[in-house]
C-alpha positions as CSV (number, residue, x, y, z in Angstrom):
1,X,27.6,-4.9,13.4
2,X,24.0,-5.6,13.8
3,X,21.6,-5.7,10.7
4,X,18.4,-3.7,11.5
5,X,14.9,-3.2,9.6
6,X,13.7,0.5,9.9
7,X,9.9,1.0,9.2
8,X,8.6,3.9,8.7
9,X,5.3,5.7,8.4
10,X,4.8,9.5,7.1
11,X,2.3,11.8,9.3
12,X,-0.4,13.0,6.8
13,X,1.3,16.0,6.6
14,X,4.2,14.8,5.1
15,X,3.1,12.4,2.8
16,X,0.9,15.3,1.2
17,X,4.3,17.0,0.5
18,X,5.1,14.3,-2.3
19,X,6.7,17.3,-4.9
20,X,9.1,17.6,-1.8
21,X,10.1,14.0,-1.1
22,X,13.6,13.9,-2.5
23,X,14.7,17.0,-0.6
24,X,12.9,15.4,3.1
25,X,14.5,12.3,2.3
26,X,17.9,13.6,1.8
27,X,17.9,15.6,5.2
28,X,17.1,13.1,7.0
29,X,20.0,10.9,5.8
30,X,22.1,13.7,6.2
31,X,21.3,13.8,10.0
32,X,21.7,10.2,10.5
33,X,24.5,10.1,8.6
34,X,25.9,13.1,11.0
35,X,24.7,11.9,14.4
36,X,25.0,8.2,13.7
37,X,28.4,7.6,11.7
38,X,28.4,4.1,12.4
39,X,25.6,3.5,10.7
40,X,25.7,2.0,7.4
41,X,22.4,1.7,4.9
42,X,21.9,-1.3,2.5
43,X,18.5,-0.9,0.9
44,X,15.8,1.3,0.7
45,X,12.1,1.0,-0.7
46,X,9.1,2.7,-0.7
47,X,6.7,0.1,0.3
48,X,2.9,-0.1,-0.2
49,X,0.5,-1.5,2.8
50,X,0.7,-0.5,6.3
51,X,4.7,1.6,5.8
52,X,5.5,3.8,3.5
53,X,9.6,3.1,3.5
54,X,11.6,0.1,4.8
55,X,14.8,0.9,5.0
56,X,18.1,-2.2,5.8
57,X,21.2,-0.9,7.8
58,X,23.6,-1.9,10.3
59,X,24.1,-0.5,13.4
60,X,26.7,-1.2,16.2
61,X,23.8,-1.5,18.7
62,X,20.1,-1.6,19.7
63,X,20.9,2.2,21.1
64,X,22.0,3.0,17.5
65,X,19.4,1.9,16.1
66,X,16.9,3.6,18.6
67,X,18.4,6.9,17.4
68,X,17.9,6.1,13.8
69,X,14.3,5.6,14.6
70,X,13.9,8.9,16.8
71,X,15.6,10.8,14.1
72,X,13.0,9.8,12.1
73,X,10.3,10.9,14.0
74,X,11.8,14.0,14.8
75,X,11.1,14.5,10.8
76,X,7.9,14.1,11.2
77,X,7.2,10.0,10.7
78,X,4.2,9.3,12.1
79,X,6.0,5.7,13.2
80,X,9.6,4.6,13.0
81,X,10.1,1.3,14.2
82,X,13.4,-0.3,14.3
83,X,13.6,-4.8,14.1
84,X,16.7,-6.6,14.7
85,X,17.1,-9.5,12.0
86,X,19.3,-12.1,11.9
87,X,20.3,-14.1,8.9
88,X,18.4,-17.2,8.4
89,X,21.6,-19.4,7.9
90,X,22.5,-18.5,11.9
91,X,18.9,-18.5,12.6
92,X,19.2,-22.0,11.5
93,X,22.5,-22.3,13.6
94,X,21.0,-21.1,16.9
95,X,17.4,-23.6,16.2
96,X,20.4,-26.9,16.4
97,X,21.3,-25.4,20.0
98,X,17.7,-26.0,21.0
């Protein structure tokens, strides 16, 4: 499995609904958990700065991990944006292949 980074940015619209953010939240881990059951989740924050959530999972594959990000834009992000990331400790591995 792949490890991903899943950013993602409420439209104004939803981030005015703060009273409903639990409830959101939960139905849209309840469809990723439905359409993508390979998908496992690690972390997740609320962020401050340019993202509101950052989100750590592992997928099976870069087409995985695009649904995760269209599954949150279908609930109304305003940007979902998926980043592969590697461990530094292999990073380190493929820089002695250089």
């Amino acid at each position: 499995m792949q490890t991903y980074i899943l950013l993602t940015k409420l439209s104004p619209e939803l981030s005015r609904q703060m009273k409903d953010r639990a409830k959101i939240g939960r139905s849209w881990l309840d469809q990723v958990k439905e359409k993508c059951p390979e998908v496992k989740f690690i972390a997740h924050y609320a962020i401050l700065g340019q993202y509101d959530f950052l989100d750590i999972y592992e997928a099976p594959d870069d087409e995985m991990a695009t649904k995760v990000s269209m599954i949150s834009q279908a609930n109304g992000a305003f940007q979902a944006e998926s980043l592969s990331a590697i461990p530094y400790k292999r990073f380190l591995e493929l820089i002695e292949d250089i």
